[in-house]
C-alpha positions in Angstrom: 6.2 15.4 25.3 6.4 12.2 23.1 4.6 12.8 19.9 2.2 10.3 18.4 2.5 8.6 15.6 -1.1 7.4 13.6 -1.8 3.8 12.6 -1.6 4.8 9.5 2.0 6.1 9.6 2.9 3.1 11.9 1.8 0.8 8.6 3.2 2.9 5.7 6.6 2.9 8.1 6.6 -1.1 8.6 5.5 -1.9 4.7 8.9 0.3 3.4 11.0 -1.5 5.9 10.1 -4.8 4.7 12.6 -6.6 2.9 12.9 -5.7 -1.4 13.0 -9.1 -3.2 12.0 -7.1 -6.4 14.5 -6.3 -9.2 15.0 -2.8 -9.0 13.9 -1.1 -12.7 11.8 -3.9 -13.7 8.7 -2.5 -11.3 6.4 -0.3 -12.3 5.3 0.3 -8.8 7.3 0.3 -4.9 6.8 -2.6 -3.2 4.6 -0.7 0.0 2.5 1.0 -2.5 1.4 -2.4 -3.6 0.8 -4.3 -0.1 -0.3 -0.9 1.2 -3.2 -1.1 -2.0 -3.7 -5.0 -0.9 -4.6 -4.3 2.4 -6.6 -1.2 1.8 -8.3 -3.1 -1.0 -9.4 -6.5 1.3 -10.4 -3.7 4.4 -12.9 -2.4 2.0 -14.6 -6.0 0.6 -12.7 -6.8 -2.5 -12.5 -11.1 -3.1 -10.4 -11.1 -6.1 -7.2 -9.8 -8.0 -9.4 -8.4 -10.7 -11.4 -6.6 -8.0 -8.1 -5.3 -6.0 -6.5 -4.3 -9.1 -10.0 -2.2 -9.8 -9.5 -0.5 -6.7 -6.2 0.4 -7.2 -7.1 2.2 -10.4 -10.3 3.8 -9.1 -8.8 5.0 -5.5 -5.1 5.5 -7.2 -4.6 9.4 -5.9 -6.1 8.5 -2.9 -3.5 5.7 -2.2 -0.9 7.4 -2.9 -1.5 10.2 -0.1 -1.8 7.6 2.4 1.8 6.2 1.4 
């Protein structure tokens, strides 16, 4: 039997395989986390950084479940 794998796995999976142009220990935050809260942040209506970076802080424990 070959054992599904959710969307939402399938998406946290590809986002930490991506390439990690960031220095490491000068980020406060892994790189999936942040295009993970992006993504999740346009799905749901936000136009602006302001208004993603609101999100983020308002929906922060639930993000981090997902991830």
């Amino acid at each position: 039997m070959v054992e599904e794998i959710s969307p939402l796995a399938k998406l946290s999976k590809l986002l930490e395989s991506l390439p990690y142009p960031r220095v490491q220990g000068r980020t406060t935050y892994p790189l999936a986390e942040v295009l993970f809260l992006v993504i999740s942040a346009v799905l749901s209506g936000t136009a602006t950084w302001e208004e993603i970076q609101n999100f983020g802080e308002q929906k922060l424990e639930w993000l981090r479940k997902l991830v």
